[in-house]
N, C-alpha and C positions, 0 to 999 in steps of 0.2 A: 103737261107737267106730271100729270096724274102715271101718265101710260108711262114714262121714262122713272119716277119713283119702282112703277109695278115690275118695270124691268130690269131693274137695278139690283131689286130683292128679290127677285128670280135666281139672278144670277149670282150672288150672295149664297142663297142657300143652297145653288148648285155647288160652288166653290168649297163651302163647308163641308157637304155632303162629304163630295171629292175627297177634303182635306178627313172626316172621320175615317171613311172607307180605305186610307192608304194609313191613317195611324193602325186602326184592327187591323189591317193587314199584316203591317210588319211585324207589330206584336206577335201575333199568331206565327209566323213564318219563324222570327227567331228566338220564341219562346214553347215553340213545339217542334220543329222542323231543325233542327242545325244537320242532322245528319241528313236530310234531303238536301239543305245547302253545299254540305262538302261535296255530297257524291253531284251536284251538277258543275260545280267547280272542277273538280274532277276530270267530268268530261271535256267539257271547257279546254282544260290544260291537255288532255288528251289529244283533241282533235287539232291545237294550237301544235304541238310537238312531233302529231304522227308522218307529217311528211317527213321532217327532218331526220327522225327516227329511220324512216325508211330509206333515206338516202344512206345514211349511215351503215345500215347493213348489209344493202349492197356493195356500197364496198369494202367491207369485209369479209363478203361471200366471194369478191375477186379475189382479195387474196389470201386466203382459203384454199382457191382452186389454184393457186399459183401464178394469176395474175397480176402479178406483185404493179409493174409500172401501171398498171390501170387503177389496181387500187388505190395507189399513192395520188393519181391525178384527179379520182373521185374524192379524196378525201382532204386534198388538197382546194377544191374547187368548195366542198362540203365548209371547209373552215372560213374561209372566204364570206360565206354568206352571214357566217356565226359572229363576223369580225366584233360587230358591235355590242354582243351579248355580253352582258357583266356579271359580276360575280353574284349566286345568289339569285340571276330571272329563272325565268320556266324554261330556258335552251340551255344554263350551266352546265347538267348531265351530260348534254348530247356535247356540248362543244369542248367538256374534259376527254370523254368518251373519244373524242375526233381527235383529241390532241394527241391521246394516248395512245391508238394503233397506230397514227402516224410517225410517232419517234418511233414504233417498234419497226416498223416498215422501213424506214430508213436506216435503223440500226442495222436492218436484217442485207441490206443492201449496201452497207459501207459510207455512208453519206455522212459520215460527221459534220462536217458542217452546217447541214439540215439540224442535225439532233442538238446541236447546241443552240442553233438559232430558236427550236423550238420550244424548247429547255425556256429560255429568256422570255420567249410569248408567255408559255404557261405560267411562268412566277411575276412576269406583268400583270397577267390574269388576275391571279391570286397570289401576292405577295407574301401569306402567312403561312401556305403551302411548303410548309419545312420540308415534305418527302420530296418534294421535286425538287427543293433545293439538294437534297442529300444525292436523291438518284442521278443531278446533274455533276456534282463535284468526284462523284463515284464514275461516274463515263468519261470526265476529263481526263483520271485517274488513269487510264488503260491509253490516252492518247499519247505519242511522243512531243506534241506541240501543242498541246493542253495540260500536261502534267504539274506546272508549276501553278497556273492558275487555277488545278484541282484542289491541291494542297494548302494554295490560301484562302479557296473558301471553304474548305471543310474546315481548316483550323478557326476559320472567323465565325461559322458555326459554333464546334465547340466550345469556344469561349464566351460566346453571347448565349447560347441556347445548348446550354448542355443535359437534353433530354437522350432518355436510352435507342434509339435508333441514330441519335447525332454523336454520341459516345462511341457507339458499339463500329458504325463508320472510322470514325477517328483512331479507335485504337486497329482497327485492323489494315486503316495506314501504315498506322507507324510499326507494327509488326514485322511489316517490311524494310527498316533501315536498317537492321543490327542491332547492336548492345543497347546505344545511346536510344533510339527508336522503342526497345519494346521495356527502357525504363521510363519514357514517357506511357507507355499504354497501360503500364502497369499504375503507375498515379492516376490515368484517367477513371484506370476501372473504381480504384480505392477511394477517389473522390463523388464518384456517379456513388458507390455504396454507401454513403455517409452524407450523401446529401441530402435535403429535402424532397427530393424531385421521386427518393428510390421510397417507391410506395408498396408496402405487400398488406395483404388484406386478409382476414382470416372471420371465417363463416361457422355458424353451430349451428346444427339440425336437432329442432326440438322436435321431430313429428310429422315437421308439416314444408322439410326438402329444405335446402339449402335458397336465401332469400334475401331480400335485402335490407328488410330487417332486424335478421337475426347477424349481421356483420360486425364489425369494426376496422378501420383502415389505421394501421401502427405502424412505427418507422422505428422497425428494431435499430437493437445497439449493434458495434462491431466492437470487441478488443482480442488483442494480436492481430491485428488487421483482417482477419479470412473467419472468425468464430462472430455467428449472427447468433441473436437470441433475443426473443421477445417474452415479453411476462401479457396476459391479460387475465381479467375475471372474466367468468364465463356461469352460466346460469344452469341450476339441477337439471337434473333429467336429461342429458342431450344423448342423440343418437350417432351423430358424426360430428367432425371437424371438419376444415378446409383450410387450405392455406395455399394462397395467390401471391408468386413475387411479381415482381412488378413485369408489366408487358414487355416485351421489345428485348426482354434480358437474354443474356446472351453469356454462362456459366456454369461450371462445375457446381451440383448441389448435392453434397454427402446426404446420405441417407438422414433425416431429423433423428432427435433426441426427442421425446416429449414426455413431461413429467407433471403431475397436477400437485398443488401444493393446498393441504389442507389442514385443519386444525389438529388431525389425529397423523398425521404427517405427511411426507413425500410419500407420491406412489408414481413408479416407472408404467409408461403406458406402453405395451408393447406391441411394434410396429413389426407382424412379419407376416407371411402366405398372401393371401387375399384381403385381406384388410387393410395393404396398403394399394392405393390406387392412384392412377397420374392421369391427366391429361395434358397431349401434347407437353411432355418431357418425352423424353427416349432416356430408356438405361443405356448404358458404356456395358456392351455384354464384357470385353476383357477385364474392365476395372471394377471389382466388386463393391454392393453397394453405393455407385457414385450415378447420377443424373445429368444430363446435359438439357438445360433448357436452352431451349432453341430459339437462334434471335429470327426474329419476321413474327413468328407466333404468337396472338395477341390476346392468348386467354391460356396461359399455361400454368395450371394448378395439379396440389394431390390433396387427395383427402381419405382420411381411418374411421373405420366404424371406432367406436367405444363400445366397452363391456360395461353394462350397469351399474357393476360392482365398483367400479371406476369414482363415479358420481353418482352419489347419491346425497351430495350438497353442494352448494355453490364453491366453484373451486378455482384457487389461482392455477392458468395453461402457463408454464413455460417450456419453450421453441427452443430448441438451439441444433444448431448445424455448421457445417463448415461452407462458405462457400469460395470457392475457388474460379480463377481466372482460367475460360478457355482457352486461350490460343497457349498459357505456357507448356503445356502438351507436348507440343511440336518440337520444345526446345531441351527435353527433359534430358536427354543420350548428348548432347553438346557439351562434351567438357569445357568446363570452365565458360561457359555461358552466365550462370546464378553469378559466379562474382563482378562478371563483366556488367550483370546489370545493376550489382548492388555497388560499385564503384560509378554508375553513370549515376545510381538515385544521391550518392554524397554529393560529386560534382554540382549536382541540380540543387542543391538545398534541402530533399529530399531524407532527410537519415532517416528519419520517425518511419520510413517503410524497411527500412534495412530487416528488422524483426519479422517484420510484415512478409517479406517477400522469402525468407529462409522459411516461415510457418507453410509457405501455401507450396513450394518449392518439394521441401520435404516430405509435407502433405501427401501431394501428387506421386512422385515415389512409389510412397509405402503400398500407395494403393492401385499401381502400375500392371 
């Protein structure tokens, strides 16, 4: 009895032991170590993904080399393997990645059929995947036997999900039908501007570089349809501004107006030589003073030094600009196009743009 006690409490304090020596442990490990954690994690996911990785870039190096049928059956055999991967494991990358040279592969070889069927895989994949939804309704677009059921899901798009890359789609559909066509694209742009979704963001550099911090995200006004303008307060001493329309846009932006409003009055800030600056806009060299922000572009801002003299107290910014629809460009030398589309926005129910569309109309013009 004696010996089966003795070895009870043996094993007891072994057990203990054990159970202290795995609590210190992990304490330690995840109260000192997290970054030794990730980076073997890391590896982990490394060595789980590098075969596949590697299958993947061979056959992209077939076609590459102009291997094309080879690459398509490597990456064809590639997805295959990935069938089960879900959205969000550790093969998501590669099995987008796989999906994506493969429609291009296909495309590049005339396979529609493929590219639609793979279209449908990838948005099974990942249903919230709006870009595949766009870039699949945009490839129906150019089919003669896909056209009608491009046009209904981009429109089904639009109306449920009218973000700037699902707008900027849509209007440059209907671009294409005539009058009654680009007096819808012209409500879609006026709508996408006035809506919640059109976010521009404006940044002030106290010193220490543009931050996220020192931001604000405002949802200027529009009236006469095409004249933006935002008011904010902004704090002494800044060295620059910034101003961010919203991503994906796709617009005519007149050169800003900007004006600080202060106790001792309005002061014009003036914007010219080097002190104004863009990224990803392009100037319009023929049309003076005007910007083209570019749709695809997912960071496209400008920003002004300030003169000190400027601020030297806390002062209300206000923005104002004109912004204008790209595509009516195109239509500008089209006699009798402007009434043909302000006769389609009555039809529509439309009037409240008639003003609208004479403003941006004439706009465009003056500055031709």
């Amino acid at each position: 009895m004696n010996k089966i006690l003795i070895a009870s409490w043996a094993v007891m304090k072994a057990v203990l032991l054990l159970l202290t020596f795995l609590a210190v442990f992990t304490l330690l490990l995840w109260g000192f170590t997290p970054a030794y954690i990730n980076r073997i994690d890391r590896c982990f996911v490394k060595l789980y993904t590098a075969h596949y990785e590697s299958f993947l870039n061979e056959a992209k190096a077939e076609i590459q080399k102009g291997e094309i049928d080879k690459g398509i059956k490597a990456l064809d055999t590639l997805l295959q393997k990935l069938a089960n991967v879900k959205k969000l494991d550790r093969l998501d990358t590669v099995k987008r990645d796989c999906m994506e040279n493969l429609i291009n592969a296909y495309m590049e070889t005339k396979k529609h059929e493929k590219v639609i069927t793979l279209y449908d895989s990838w948005i099974e994949h990942d249903d919230r995947n709006i870009f595949a939804k766009v870039d699949q309704a945009k490839y129906m677009l150019e089919l003669p036997g896909y056209k009608e059921k491009g046009e209904s899901l981009l429109t089904d798009l639009y109306l449920n999900i009218p973000i700037e890359n699902v707008v900027n789609a849509y209007i440059s559909m209907q671009t294409k039908k005539g009058p009654a066509g680009l007096a819808k694209a012209y409500c879609a742009f006026q709508d996408m501007l006035n809506s919640g979704n059109s976010r521009w963001r404006i940044y002030w550099d106290t010193g220490k570089g543009f931050n996220k911090r020192e931001r604000m995200d405002v949802r200027p006004f529009f009236f006469k349809g095409s004249i933006l303008q935002a008011n904010i307060k902004i704090p002494a001493k800044i060295k620059q501004i910034r101003i961010d329309p919203p991503p994906y846009s796709n617009f005519y932006l007149v050169k800003p107006e900007v004006s600080l409003k202060t106790d001792s009055g309005i002061k014009n800030v003036v914007l010219s030589g080097t002190r104004l600056e863009t990224n990803q806009i392009l100037k319009k060299e023929t049309i003076d003073n005007l910007y083209l922000v570019l749709s695809g572009e997912v960071d496209p801002y400008f920003y002004f030094l300030v003169y000190t003299s400027y601020l030297d107290e806390k002062d209300n910014l206000s923005f104002k600009t004109f912004v204008l629809p790209a595509f009516l460009i195109d239509f500008l030398d089209n006699d009798g196009m402007k009434d043909k589309i302000k006769n389609s926005l009555i039809s529509m129910g439309r009037d409240e743009l008639v003003d609208s569309i004479n403003q941006s109309w004439d706009r465009l013009l003056k500055l031709k």
